[in-house]
N, C-alpha and C positions, 0 to 999 in steps of 0.2 A: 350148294355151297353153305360156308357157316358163314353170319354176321353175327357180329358182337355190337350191341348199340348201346348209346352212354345218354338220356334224358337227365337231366339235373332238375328240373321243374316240371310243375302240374303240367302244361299248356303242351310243352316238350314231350312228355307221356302220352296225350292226344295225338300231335302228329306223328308222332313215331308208332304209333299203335296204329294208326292209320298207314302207314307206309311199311308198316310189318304185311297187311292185310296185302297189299299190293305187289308188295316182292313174293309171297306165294302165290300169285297170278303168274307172275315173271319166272318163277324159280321152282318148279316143281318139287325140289328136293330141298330147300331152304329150310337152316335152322338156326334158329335164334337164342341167343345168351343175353342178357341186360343189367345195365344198371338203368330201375327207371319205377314204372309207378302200376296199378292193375289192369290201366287199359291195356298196356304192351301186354300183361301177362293175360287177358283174358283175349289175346290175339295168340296165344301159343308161346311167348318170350319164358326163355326159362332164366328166372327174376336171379340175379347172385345178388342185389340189393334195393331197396325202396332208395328214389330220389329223396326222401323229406328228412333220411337218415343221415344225408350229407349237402344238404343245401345251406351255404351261411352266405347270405348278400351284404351289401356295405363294408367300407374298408375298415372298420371298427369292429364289425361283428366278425369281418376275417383273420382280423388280429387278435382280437381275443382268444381264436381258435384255432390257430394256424398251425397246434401241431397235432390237432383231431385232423386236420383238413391233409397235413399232409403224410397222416397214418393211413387214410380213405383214399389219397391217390396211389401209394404202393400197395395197398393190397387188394385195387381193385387193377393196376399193373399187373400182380403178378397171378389174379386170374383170367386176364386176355389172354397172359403166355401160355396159361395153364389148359385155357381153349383153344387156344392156334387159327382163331377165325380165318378166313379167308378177305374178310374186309373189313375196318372200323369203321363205324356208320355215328359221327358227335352230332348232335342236335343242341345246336342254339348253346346254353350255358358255359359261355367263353373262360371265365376263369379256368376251372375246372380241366375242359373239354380240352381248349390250348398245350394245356400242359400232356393231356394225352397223347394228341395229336404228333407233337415232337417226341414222346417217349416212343409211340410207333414208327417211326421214321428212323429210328436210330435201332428198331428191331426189325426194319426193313415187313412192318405190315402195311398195306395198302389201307389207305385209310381218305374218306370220303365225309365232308362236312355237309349236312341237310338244314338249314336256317344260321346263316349265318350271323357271329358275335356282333358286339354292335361296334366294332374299331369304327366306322367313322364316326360317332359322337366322339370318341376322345381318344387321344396315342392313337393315330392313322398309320403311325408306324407298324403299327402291331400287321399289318397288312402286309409286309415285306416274310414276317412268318408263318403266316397263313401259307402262304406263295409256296417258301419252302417247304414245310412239313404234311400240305394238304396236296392227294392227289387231284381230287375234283372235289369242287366248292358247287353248291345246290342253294340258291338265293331266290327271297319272297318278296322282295320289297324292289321295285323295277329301279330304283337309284340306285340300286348297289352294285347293278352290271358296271355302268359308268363309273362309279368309285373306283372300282378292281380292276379298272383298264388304266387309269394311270398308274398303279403299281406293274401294269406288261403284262396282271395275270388275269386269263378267260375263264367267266363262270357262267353259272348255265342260269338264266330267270326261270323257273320253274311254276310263276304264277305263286298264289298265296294260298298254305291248307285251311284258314279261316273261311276261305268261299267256299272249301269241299264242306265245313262241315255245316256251315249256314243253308248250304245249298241242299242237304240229308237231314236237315231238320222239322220234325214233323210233329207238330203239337200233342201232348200226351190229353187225349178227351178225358182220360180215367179223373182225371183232374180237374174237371171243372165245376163238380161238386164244391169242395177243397176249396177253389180261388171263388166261387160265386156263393157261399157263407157270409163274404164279406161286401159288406153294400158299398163301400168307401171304394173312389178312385185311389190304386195304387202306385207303389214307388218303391221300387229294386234297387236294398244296398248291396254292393257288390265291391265286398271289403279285401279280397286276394286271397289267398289260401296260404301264407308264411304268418306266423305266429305275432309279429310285431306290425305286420301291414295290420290285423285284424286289433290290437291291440291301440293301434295307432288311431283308426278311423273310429271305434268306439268312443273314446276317449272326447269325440267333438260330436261326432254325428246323436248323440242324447239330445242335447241342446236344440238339434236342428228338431226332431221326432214333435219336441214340446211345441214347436211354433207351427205344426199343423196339424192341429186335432181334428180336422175332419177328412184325412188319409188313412189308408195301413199300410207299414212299412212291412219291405221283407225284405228277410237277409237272406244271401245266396250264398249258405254253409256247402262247406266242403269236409266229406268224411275222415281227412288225414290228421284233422286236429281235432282236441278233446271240445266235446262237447260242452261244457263248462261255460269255455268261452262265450257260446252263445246264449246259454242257456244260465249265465248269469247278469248278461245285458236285459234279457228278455225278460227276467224279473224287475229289471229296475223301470224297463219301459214296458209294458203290456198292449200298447199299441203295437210293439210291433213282433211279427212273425218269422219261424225261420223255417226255409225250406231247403233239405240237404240236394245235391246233386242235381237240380233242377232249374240249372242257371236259366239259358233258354225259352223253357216255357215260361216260370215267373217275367222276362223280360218281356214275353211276347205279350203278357197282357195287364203290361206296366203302361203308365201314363208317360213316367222321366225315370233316370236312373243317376245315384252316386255312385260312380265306380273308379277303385284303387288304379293307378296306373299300369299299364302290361295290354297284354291280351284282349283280355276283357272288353276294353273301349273300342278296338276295332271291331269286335264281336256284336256289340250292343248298338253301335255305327251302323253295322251293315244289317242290323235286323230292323233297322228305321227308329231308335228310340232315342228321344231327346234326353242327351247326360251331360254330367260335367265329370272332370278327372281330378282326383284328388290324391295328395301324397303328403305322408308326413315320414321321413328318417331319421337317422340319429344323427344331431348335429352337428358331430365332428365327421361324419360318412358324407353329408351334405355340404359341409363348409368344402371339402375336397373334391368333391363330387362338380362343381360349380367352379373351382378353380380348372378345370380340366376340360369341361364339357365343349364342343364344338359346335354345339346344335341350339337352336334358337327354342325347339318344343322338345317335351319328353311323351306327347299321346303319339300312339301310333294315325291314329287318324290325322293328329296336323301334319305330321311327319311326310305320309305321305302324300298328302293334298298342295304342302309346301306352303301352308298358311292356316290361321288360326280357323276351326272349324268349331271346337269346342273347347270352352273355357278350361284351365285349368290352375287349379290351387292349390300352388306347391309350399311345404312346410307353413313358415306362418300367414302364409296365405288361407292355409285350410283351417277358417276360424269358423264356427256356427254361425256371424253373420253373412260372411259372405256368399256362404252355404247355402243359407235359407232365401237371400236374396236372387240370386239368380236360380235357385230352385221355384222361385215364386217368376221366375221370369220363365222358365222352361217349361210351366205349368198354364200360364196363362198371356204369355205375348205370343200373340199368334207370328207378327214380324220376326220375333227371334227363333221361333221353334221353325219356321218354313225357311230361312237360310241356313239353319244346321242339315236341314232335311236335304237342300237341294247340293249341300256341302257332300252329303254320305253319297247321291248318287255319282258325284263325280269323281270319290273315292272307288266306288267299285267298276268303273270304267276303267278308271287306273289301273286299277290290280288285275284286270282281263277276265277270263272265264275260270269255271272250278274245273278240276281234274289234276288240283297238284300232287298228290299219293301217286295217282299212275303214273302222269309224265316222270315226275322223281324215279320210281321203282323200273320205270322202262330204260331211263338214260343211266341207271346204276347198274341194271342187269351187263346193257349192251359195254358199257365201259370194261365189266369184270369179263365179259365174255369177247371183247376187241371187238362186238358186233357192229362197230359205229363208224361212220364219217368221219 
Protein backbone atom coordinates (compact mmCIF):
# COMPACT_ATOMS: atom_id res chain seq x y z
CA UNK A 1 0.00 0.00 0.00
CA UNK A 2 1.07 3.72 -0.35
CA UNK A 3 1.24 6.15 2.71
CA UNK A 4 1.70 9.62 2.46
CA UNK A 5 2.80 10.97 6.08
CA UNK A 6 2.86 14.86 6.91
CA UNK A 7 5.54 15.40 10.38
CA UNK A 8 5.55 19.24 10.88
CA UNK A 9 8.16 19.06 13.63
CA UNK A 10 11.42 17.44 14.96
CA UNK A 11 9.66 15.15 17.74
CA UNK A 12 6.94 14.21 14.88
CA UNK A 13 9.90 12.98 12.55
CA UNK A 14 10.97 10.49 15.36
CA UNK A 15 7.80 9.05 15.80
CA UNK A 16 6.74 8.85 12.47
CA UNK A 17 10.13 7.44 11.52
CA UNK A 18 9.47 5.00 13.94
CA UNK A 19 6.10 3.97 12.82
CA UNK A 20 7.50 3.92 9.11
CA UNK A 21 9.87 1.05 10.66
CA UNK A 22 6.62 -0.74 11.79
CA UNK A 23 4.29 -0.48 9.08
CA UNK A 24 7.09 -2.42 7.05
CA UNK A 25 6.72 -5.16 9.55
CA UNK A 26 2.93 -4.90 8.84
CA UNK A 27 3.00 -4.11 5.24
CA UNK A 28 5.27 -5.95 3.02
CA UNK A 29 4.92 -3.93 0.21
CA UNK A 30 4.45 -0.45 1.92
CA UNK A 31 5.76 2.61 0.41
CA UNK A 32 6.17 5.87 1.63
CA UNK A 33 5.91 9.69 0.48
CA UNK A 34 6.59 12.63 3.18
CA UNK A 35 6.53 15.79 4.36
CA UNK A 36 8.91 15.39 7.39
CA UNK A 37 12.64 15.40 8.53
CA UNK A 38 15.84 12.47 7.94
CA UNK A 39 14.72 10.11 10.53
CA UNK A 40 11.48 9.16 8.16
CA UNK A 41 13.93 9.47 5.21
CA UNK A 42 16.62 7.43 6.69
CA UNK A 43 13.42 4.75 7.38
CA UNK A 44 13.08 4.54 3.41
CA UNK A 45 10.19 7.87 3.21
CA UNK A 46 10.75 9.41 0.02
CA UNK A 47 11.12 13.11 1.48
CA UNK A 48 8.81 15.85 -1.13
CA UNK A 49 9.89 18.24 1.71
CA UNK A 50 11.89 18.86 5.22
CA UNK A 51 9.46 19.75 8.14
CA UNK A 52 11.65 23.08 9.33
CA UNK A 53 10.95 24.35 5.55
CA UNK A 54 7.36 24.96 6.73
CA UNK A 55 7.07 25.07 10.49
CA UNK A 56 5.93 28.67 11.81
CA UNK A 57 4.44 28.36 15.52
CA UNK A 58 2.67 31.35 17.28
CA UNK A 59 -0.25 33.25 16.13
CA UNK A 60 2.11 36.11 15.25
CA UNK A 61 4.63 34.19 13.58
CA UNK A 62 1.65 32.68 11.54
CA UNK A 63 0.45 35.86 10.47
CA UNK A 64 3.26 37.33 9.39
CA UNK A 65 3.48 34.21 7.12
CA UNK A 66 0.46 33.24 6.23
CA UNK A 67 0.68 33.41 2.55
CA UNK A 68 4.32 31.26 2.58
CA UNK A 69 2.12 29.00 4.87
CA UNK A 70 -0.69 28.82 2.58
CA UNK A 71 1.47 28.40 -0.68
CA UNK A 72 3.17 25.15 1.41
CA UNK A 73 -0.42 23.69 1.98
CA UNK A 74 -1.54 23.68 -1.79
CA UNK A 75 1.36 22.50 -3.04
CA UNK A 76 1.99 19.95 -0.79
CA UNK A 77 -2.03 19.17 -1.67
CA UNK A 78 -1.31 18.79 -4.89
CA UNK A 79 1.54 16.31 -4.44
CA UNK A 80 -0.77 13.85 -2.26
CA UNK A 81 -3.07 14.03 -5.51
CA UNK A 82 -0.15 13.67 -7.47
CA UNK A 83 0.71 10.22 -5.20
CA UNK A 84 -2.79 8.84 -4.79
CA UNK A 85 -1.65 7.31 -1.47
CA UNK A 86 -3.88 4.75 -0.31
CA UNK A 87 -3.90 6.45 3.20
CA UNK A 88 -2.98 9.96 4.93
CA UNK A 89 -1.07 9.19 7.93
CA UNK A 90 -0.92 13.47 10.04
CA UNK A 91 1.18 13.33 13.02
CA UNK A 92 0.64 15.66 15.74
CA UNK A 93 1.10 19.52 14.02
CA UNK A 94 -2.54 20.54 14.24
CA UNK A 95 -2.55 23.82 12.37
CA UNK A 96 -1.10 22.54 9.41
CA UNK A 97 -2.12 18.85 9.62
CA UNK A 98 -6.18 19.87 10.23
CA UNK A 99 -6.29 21.69 7.20
CA UNK A 100 -5.03 18.47 5.48
CA UNK A 101 -7.07 16.45 6.91
CA UNK A 102 -10.44 18.19 5.49
CA UNK A 103 -8.72 18.76 2.06
CA UNK A 104 -8.57 14.84 2.14
CA UNK A 105 -11.93 14.16 2.88
CA UNK A 106 -13.38 16.32 0.27
CA UNK A 107 -10.82 14.16 -2.04
CA UNK A 108 -12.45 11.28 -0.52
CA UNK A 109 -8.55 9.89 0.88
CA UNK A 110 -8.65 7.72 3.88
CA UNK A 111 -6.91 9.48 6.17
CA UNK A 112 -5.81 8.44 9.78
CA UNK A 113 -4.34 10.83 12.61
CA UNK A 114 -1.16 9.26 14.88
CA UNK A 115 -0.62 11.98 17.98
CA UNK A 116 -3.28 13.78 18.30
CA UNK A 117 -3.65 18.09 18.12
CA UNK A 118 -3.82 19.48 21.36
CA UNK A 119 -7.78 20.86 20.92
CA UNK A 120 -8.43 20.21 24.45
CA UNK A 121 -6.02 22.89 25.70
CA UNK A 122 -8.03 25.48 23.74
CA UNK A 123 -11.36 25.60 20.80
CA UNK A 124 -12.44 21.85 22.08
CA UNK A 125 -14.66 22.57 19.36
CA UNK A 126 -12.08 21.87 17.02
CA UNK A 127 -12.89 18.21 18.09
CA UNK A 128 -16.33 18.04 16.32
CA UNK A 129 -13.71 18.28 13.07
CA UNK A 130 -11.48 15.84 13.79
CA UNK A 131 -14.84 13.59 14.18
CA UNK A 132 -15.65 14.52 10.73
CA UNK A 133 -12.63 14.56 8.44
CA UNK A 134 -10.48 12.01 10.47
CA UNK A 135 -11.15 8.23 9.63
CA UNK A 136 -9.28 6.78 12.74
CA UNK A 137 -7.50 9.03 15.41
CA UNK A 138 -4.26 7.16 17.10
CA UNK A 139 -3.84 8.93 20.76
CA UNK A 140 -0.69 9.13 23.49
CA UNK A 141 -1.83 10.71 26.26
CA UNK A 142 -4.65 8.35 28.17
CA UNK A 143 -7.08 11.63 28.79
CA UNK A 144 -7.62 12.00 25.58
CA UNK A 145 -9.62 8.80 25.10
CA UNK A 146 -12.11 10.50 27.53
CA UNK A 147 -11.93 13.82 25.90
CA UNK A 148 -13.12 12.13 22.31
CA UNK A 149 -15.95 10.27 23.92
CA UNK A 150 -17.79 13.37 24.79
CA UNK A 151 -17.68 14.48 21.19
CA UNK A 152 -19.35 10.46 20.26
CA UNK A 153 -16.02 10.01 18.69
CA UNK A 154 -13.86 6.51 19.47
CA UNK A 155 -10.02 6.59 19.37
CA UNK A 156 -7.70 4.17 19.87
CA UNK A 157 -4.93 4.84 23.27
CA UNK A 158 -2.03 3.49 21.55
CA UNK A 159 0.30 4.08 24.68
CA UNK A 160 3.00 6.83 24.25
CA UNK A 161 6.17 6.54 21.40
CA UNK A 162 8.36 8.51 24.14
CA UNK A 163 8.49 5.02 26.24
CA UNK A 164 9.42 3.18 22.78
CA UNK A 165 12.27 5.35 22.44
CA UNK A 166 13.45 5.66 26.20
CA UNK A 167 12.93 2.12 26.30
CA UNK A 168 15.71 1.56 22.78
CA UNK A 169 17.89 3.77 24.37
CA UNK A 170 21.40 2.52 24.98
CA UNK A 171 24.14 4.76 26.05
CA UNK A 172 26.79 5.57 23.46
CA UNK A 173 30.38 4.34 25.46
CA UNK A 174 32.25 5.90 22.47
CA UNK A 175 31.50 8.90 24.52
CA UNK A 176 32.66 8.71 27.58
CA UNK A 177 36.08 9.97 26.96
CA UNK A 178 34.27 13.14 25.59
CA UNK A 179 31.85 13.75 28.86
CA UNK A 180 34.82 12.48 31.54
CA UNK A 181 37.40 15.51 30.17
CA UNK A 182 35.25 17.40 32.20
CA UNK A 183 35.81 17.02 36.04
CA UNK A 184 32.54 19.47 36.88
CA UNK A 185 29.20 17.90 37.66
CA UNK A 186 26.93 18.58 34.64
CA UNK A 187 23.78 20.20 33.39
CA UNK A 188 21.78 19.72 30.00
CA UNK A 189 20.28 22.95 28.21
CA UNK A 190 17.84 21.63 26.12
CA UNK A 191 16.74 24.78 24.23
CA UNK A 192 14.04 23.07 21.33
CA UNK A 193 15.15 22.87 18.01
CA UNK A 194 12.91 26.18 16.15
CA UNK A 195 15.05 29.12 15.67
CA UNK A 196 13.27 31.54 18.34
CA UNK A 197 12.84 28.77 21.08
CA UNK A 198 16.84 28.72 20.94
CA UNK A 199 16.95 32.42 20.47
CA UNK A 200 14.66 32.85 23.39
CA UNK A 201 16.31 30.60 26.17
CA UNK A 202 19.85 32.07 25.09
CA UNK A 203 18.83 35.29 25.72
CA UNK A 204 18.39 34.40 29.81
CA UNK A 205 19.98 31.17 30.41
CA UNK A 206 23.95 33.29 30.06
CA UNK A 207 23.06 34.89 33.30
CA UNK A 208 22.15 31.67 34.78
CA UNK A 209 25.87 29.76 33.38
CA UNK A 210 27.61 32.98 35.42
CA UNK A 211 26.06 31.86 38.83
CA UNK A 212 27.60 28.42 38.60
CA UNK A 213 31.15 28.34 37.93
CA UNK A 214 31.91 25.19 39.38
CA UNK A 215 29.50 23.20 36.52
CA UNK A 216 29.61 22.57 32.71
CA UNK A 217 26.91 23.41 30.80
CA UNK A 218 25.89 21.58 27.54
CA UNK A 219 23.57 22.53 25.01
CA UNK A 220 21.73 19.77 23.24
CA UNK A 221 22.20 21.21 19.52
CA UNK A 222 20.16 20.10 16.84
CA UNK A 223 21.56 19.69 13.15
CA UNK A 224 18.60 21.60 11.43
CA UNK A 225 19.76 24.99 12.50
CA UNK A 226 22.93 26.96 11.64
CA UNK A 227 25.44 26.44 13.78
CA UNK A 228 26.10 29.98 14.54
CA UNK A 229 23.57 29.88 16.93
CA UNK A 230 25.51 27.94 19.19
CA UNK A 231 28.53 28.51 18.38
CA UNK A 232 28.17 32.23 18.98
CA UNK A 233 26.77 31.73 22.59
CA UNK A 234 29.59 29.48 23.12
CA UNK A 235 32.04 32.12 22.66
CA UNK A 236 30.37 34.50 24.96
CA UNK A 237 30.19 31.62 27.72
CA UNK A 238 33.20 28.95 27.48
CA UNK A 239 31.95 27.20 30.28
CA UNK A 240 29.74 25.78 28.33
CA UNK A 241 29.62 23.03 25.75
CA UNK A 242 27.59 21.90 22.67
CA UNK A 243 26.76 18.47 21.83
CA UNK A 244 24.73 18.03 18.36
CA UNK A 245 22.32 15.06 18.15
CA UNK A 246 23.09 13.47 21.52
CA UNK A 247 20.16 14.56 23.49
CA UNK A 248 19.87 11.25 25.51
CA UNK A 249 23.18 10.39 26.35
CA UNK A 250 24.17 14.08 27.49
CA UNK A 251 20.91 13.67 29.69
CA UNK A 252 21.97 10.45 30.94
CA UNK A 253 24.79 11.78 32.69
CA UNK A 254 23.53 15.23 33.65
CA UNK A 255 23.07 16.05 37.36
CA UNK A 256 19.56 18.55 36.32
CA UNK A 257 18.31 19.79 33.14
CA UNK A 258 16.69 23.36 31.58
CA UNK A 259 14.53 22.24 29.12
CA UNK A 260 12.39 24.45 26.42
CA UNK A 261 8.81 23.08 26.63
CA UNK A 262 7.40 20.23 24.12
CA UNK A 263 8.83 16.82 23.97
CA UNK A 264 11.69 17.20 25.62
CA UNK A 265 10.57 17.24 29.30
CA UNK A 266 8.60 14.14 29.14
CA UNK A 267 11.72 12.69 27.69
CA UNK A 268 14.13 14.03 30.36
CA UNK A 269 11.06 12.96 32.97
CA UNK A 270 11.27 9.48 32.05
CA UNK A 271 15.00 9.18 31.87
CA UNK A 272 14.90 10.18 35.70
CA UNK A 273 16.61 13.72 35.44
CA UNK A 274 15.67 16.56 37.67
CA UNK A 275 14.51 19.74 35.18
CA UNK A 276 12.54 22.64 35.04
CA UNK A 277 10.51 23.87 31.86
CA UNK A 278 11.12 26.97 30.49
CA UNK A 279 9.36 29.17 27.78
CA UNK A 280 9.62 32.46 26.31
CA UNK A 281 7.15 33.53 23.00
CA UNK A 282 6.33 36.43 21.40
CA UNK A 283 4.17 38.42 23.34
CA UNK A 284 1.37 39.08 21.33
CA UNK A 285 1.42 34.99 20.44
CA UNK A 286 1.36 34.64 24.28
CA UNK A 287 -1.11 37.47 25.26
CA UNK A 288 -3.62 35.11 22.88
CA UNK A 289 -2.23 32.16 23.75
CA UNK A 290 -3.42 32.66 27.65
CA UNK A 291 -6.73 34.20 26.62
CA UNK A 292 -7.70 30.79 25.00
CA UNK A 293 -5.90 28.32 26.92
CA UNK A 294 -8.04 25.61 28.77
CA UNK A 295 -5.40 23.88 30.63
CA UNK A 296 -3.83 24.82 34.04
CA UNK A 297 -0.05 23.33 32.83
CA UNK A 298 1.75 23.64 29.38
CA UNK A 299 4.77 20.28 30.46
CA UNK A 300 3.77 17.29 29.22
CA UNK A 301 4.71 15.83 32.47
CA UNK A 302 2.08 17.81 34.60
CA UNK A 303 -0.24 17.36 32.07
CA UNK A 304 -0.19 14.03 32.44
CA UNK A 305 0.22 13.36 36.14
CA UNK A 306 -2.67 16.19 36.53
CA UNK A 307 -0.56 18.17 38.96
CA UNK A 308 2.41 20.13 39.28
CA UNK A 309 5.51 17.72 39.04
CA UNK A 310 7.97 20.19 37.55
CA UNK A 311 8.18 23.72 37.97
CA UNK A 312 7.73 25.82 35.09
CA UNK A 313 8.68 29.35 33.96
CA UNK A 314 6.61 30.70 31.36
CA UNK A 315 7.63 34.11 29.62
CA UNK A 316 8.42 36.63 32.33
CA UNK A 317 8.78 34.04 34.52
CA UNK A 318 11.71 32.62 32.72
CA UNK A 319 14.09 35.31 34.36
CA UNK A 320 17.85 34.15 35.38
CA UNK A 321 16.70 34.38 38.97
CA UNK A 322 14.39 32.20 39.22
CA UNK A 323 16.37 29.94 37.05
CA UNK A 324 19.28 29.83 39.00
CA UNK A 325 17.18 29.56 42.05
CA UNK A 326 15.38 26.38 41.74
CA UNK A 327 18.34 25.13 39.67
CA UNK A 328 20.17 25.46 42.96
CA UNK A 329 17.15 23.62 44.35
CA UNK A 330 17.18 20.75 41.85
CA UNK A 331 20.98 20.47 42.44
CA UNK A 332 21.02 20.22 46.08
CA UNK A 333 17.47 19.66 47.93
CA UNK A 334 17.46 16.35 48.32
CA UNK A 335 13.42 16.82 49.61
CA UNK A 336 12.72 18.37 46.20
CA UNK A 337 14.83 16.33 43.68
CA UNK A 338 13.03 12.88 45.44
CA UNK A 339 9.33 14.25 44.84
CA UNK A 340 10.04 15.06 41.33
CA UNK A 341 11.60 11.67 41.04
CA UNK A 342 8.71 9.70 42.59
CA UNK A 343 6.36 12.28 40.38
CA UNK A 344 8.29 10.69 36.92
CA UNK A 345 7.56 7.04 38.36
CA UNK A 346 3.94 7.64 38.41
CA UNK A 347 4.07 9.31 35.09
CA UNK A 348 5.23 6.28 33.47
CA UNK A 349 2.73 4.07 35.16
CA UNK A 350 0.37 6.17 33.56
CA UNK A 351 1.47 6.10 30.20
CA UNK A 352 1.55 1.95 30.37
CA UNK A 353 4.23 0.01 28.66
CA UNK A 354 6.46 0.65 25.24
CA UNK A 355 5.39 -0.78 21.89
CA UNK A 356 3.41 2.27 20.58
CA UNK A 357 5.01 2.07 16.66
CA UNK A 358 3.68 -1.60 16.61
CA UNK A 359 0.44 -1.36 18.20
CA UNK A 360 -0.14 1.91 15.92
CA UNK A 361 1.31 0.16 12.59
CA UNK A 362 -0.87 -3.16 13.71
CA UNK A 363 -4.19 -1.19 14.26
CA UNK A 364 -3.55 1.00 10.87
CA UNK A 365 -2.72 -2.11 8.84
CA UNK A 366 -5.75 -4.12 10.06
CA UNK A 367 -8.20 -0.89 9.66
CA UNK A 368 -6.85 -0.43 5.86
CA UNK A 369 -7.12 -4.12 5.35
CA UNK A 370 -10.99 -4.40 7.42
CA UNK A 371 -8.69 -7.06 9.33
CA UNK A 372 -10.37 -5.82 12.81
CA UNK A 373 -13.19 -6.07 15.25
Amino acid sequence: MKYYIIAGERSGDLHASNLIKSLKTEDASANFRALGGDLMKAEGADLYRYYHEINYMGVWEVAKNIRIILKNLKECQKDILSYQPDVLILVDFGGFNMKMAKFAKQHNIKTFYYISPKVWAWNTKRAYKIKKDVDRMFVILPFEKEFFKQFNYEVDYVGNPVLDSISEFIPDNSLNDYFNQFKQPKIAILPGSRKYEVENMFSVIGDVVKKFPNYKFFIAAVNSLPTEYYENFQKKYPQVEILYEKTYDLLHRSQAAIVTSGTASLETALLQIPHMVVFKANPVSYFIAMLVLKIQFVSLPNLIAGKEVVKEFLQKKFSPDNVSNHLEELLNDNKIINTQLNGYKEIRKILGTPGTANLTAKKMYQYLTNDIA
